[in-house]
MIKE-502075 format. One record per residue (C-alpha): residue in one letter; y, x, z. Coordinates in steps of 0.1 Angstrom, whole numbers, plus 5000, padded with zeros to 4 digits. Last residue first. Layout:
% MIKE-502075
aYXZ
...
***
This chain:
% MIKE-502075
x511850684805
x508650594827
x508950384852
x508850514890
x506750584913
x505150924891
x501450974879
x501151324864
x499051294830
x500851604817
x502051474788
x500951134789
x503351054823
x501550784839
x504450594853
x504650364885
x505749984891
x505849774922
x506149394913
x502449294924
x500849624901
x503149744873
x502050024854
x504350184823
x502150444803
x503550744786
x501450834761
x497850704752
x495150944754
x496451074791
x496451474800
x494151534830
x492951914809
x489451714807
x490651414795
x492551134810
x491050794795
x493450474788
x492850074788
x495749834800
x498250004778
x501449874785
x501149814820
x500549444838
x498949404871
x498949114889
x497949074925
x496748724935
x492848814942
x492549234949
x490149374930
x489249754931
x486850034913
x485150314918
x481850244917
x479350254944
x476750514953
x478650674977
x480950474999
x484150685000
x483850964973
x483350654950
x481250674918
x482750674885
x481150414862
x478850524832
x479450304800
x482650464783
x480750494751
x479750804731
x481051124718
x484051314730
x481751624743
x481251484780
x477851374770
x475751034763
x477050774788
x481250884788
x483150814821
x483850514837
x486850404862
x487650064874
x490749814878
x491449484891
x493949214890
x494749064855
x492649424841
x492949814838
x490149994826
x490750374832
x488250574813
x487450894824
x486851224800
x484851514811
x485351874818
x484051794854
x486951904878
x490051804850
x488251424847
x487551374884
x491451514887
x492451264863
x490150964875
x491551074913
x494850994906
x494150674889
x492650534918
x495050674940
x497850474921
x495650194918
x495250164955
x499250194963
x499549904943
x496949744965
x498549804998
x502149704983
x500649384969
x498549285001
x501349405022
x503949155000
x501548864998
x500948885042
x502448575049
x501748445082
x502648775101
x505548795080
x506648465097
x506448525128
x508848815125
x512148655124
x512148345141
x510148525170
x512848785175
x515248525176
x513548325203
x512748575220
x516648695225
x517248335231
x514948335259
x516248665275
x519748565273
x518748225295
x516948455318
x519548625323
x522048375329
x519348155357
x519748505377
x516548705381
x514848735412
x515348945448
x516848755484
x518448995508
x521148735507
x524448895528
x525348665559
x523648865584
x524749205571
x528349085576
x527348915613
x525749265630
x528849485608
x531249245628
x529249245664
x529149605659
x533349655657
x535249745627
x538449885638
***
């Protein structure tokens, strides 16, 4: 039988002392350090969210130039360059006559155009100037858009603006 005294001198000689072992902690650091090799570095290259945020931009940029052209019975221009866009609409009247000359106003900050640069994003498309008209179909045909290596279609039929390239 297990007497007092024994119990009294087990408990004694068991640590009651609380930490992490020197294993864990070595686990732990290399599990940092892993973490850290890998993410770091997106933090200090931020190309492919400048690209992805500004290709996803465009795509609402163009969106809203067809429904701006289907709500006001007027035709937008869609002027596409190296690594910027904008959207104008006709000076005189909304009749087909008359230069693209009056720019498109954002919903966002009114009383400033609509349009977008982003330095060291490309964009390349097949037609880099186009108009929707007042029924949002395209004046051009189907239009390949690539903007920093992500491409979309603007579907001339129908003007509906897909993430994929055309057929």
């Amino acid at each position: 039988m297990i007497n007092s005294l024994q119990i009294k001198k087990y408990s004694a000689s068991v640590s009651t002392q609380r930490g992490f072992t020197l294993i864990e902690l070595i686990i732990t650091m290399i599990i940092l350090g892993i973490i850290s090799a890998i993410a770091i570095p997106r933090f200090f290259n931020t190309q492919s969210y400048n690209n992805r945020g500004f290709y996803t931009e465009v795509i609402n940029a163009l969106r809203y130039a067809q429904q701006h052209a289907v709500a006001t019975n007027c035709d937008v221009q869609v002027t596409l360059t190296a690594n910027s866009y904008g959207l104008q609409r006709r000076a005189t009247n909304c009749n087909g006559v008359g230069g693209f000359t009056i720019d498109i106003l954002s919903p966002i900050n009114p009383g400033t155009p609509f349009s977008g640069t982003q330095a060291n994003v490309n964009i390349t498309a097949d037609t880099l100037i186009f108009s929707f008209d007042a029924l949002g179909v395209t004046s051009t045909g189907n239009n390949n858009i690539s903007v920093g290596g992500n491409s979309f279609c603007v579907h001339g039929t129908s003007g509906y603006i897909s993430e994929a390239t055309c057929p």
